[in-house]
C-alpha positions, 0 to 999 in steps of 0.5 A, spaced: 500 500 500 503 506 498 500 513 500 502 520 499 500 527 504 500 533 499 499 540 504 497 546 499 494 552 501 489 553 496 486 548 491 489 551 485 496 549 488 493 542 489 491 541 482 496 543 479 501 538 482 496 533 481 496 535 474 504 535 473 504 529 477 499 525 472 503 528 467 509 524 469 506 518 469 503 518 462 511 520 460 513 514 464 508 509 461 510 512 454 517 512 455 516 504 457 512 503 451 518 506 446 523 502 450 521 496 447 520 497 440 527 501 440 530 494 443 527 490 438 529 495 432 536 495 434 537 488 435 534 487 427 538 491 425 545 489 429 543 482 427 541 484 419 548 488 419 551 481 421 548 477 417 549 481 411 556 482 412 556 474 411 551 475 405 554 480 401 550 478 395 543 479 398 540 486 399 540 489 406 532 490 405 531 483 403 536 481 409 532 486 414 526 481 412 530 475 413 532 477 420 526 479 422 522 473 420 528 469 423 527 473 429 519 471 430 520 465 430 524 465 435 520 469 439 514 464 437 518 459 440 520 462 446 513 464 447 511 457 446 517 454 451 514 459 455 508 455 456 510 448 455 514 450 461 507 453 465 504 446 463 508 441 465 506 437 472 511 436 478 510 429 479 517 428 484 512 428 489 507 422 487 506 416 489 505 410 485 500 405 487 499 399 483 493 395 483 
């Protein structure tokens, strides 16, 4: 639980840094949603500029394509490993009992 006091001696005041602290917020949750895509855009392009450098004779666009369909799935595996991984029972505590 977290909990704030703000003193003000009018309600101007008081709204105003209710407004600034709404502002804040919202640039924090952008930045956070911005943050992502950045990562993803530069490992693309770290990984195509790699991958071209070995493949000289194919077009970067056509190896950005290459790169970022190799990087689905990747994720796509990841993802599914992910839930593979919530799926699987921990039986080391079982008892086996044969009838």
């Amino acid at each position: 639980m977290y909990s704030i006091t703000i003193n003000c001696d009018d309600y101007e005041r008081f709204k105003e840094i209710l407004e600034n602290m709404d502002e804040i917020a919202k640039k924090r949750e952008n930045k956070k949603k911005e943050d992502g895509r950045s990562l993803y855009m530069k490992t693309l392009h770290r990984r195509t500029k790699e991958f071209h450098e070995q493949h000289q004779l194919i077009d970067y666009k056509e190896c950005l394509s290459i790169i970022a369909d190799q990087m689905k799935v990747e994720k796509d595996h990841e993802n599914m490993k992910h839930l593979v991984d919530e799926m699987i029972i921990d039986l080391s505590n079982s008892t086996v009992v044969d009838e």
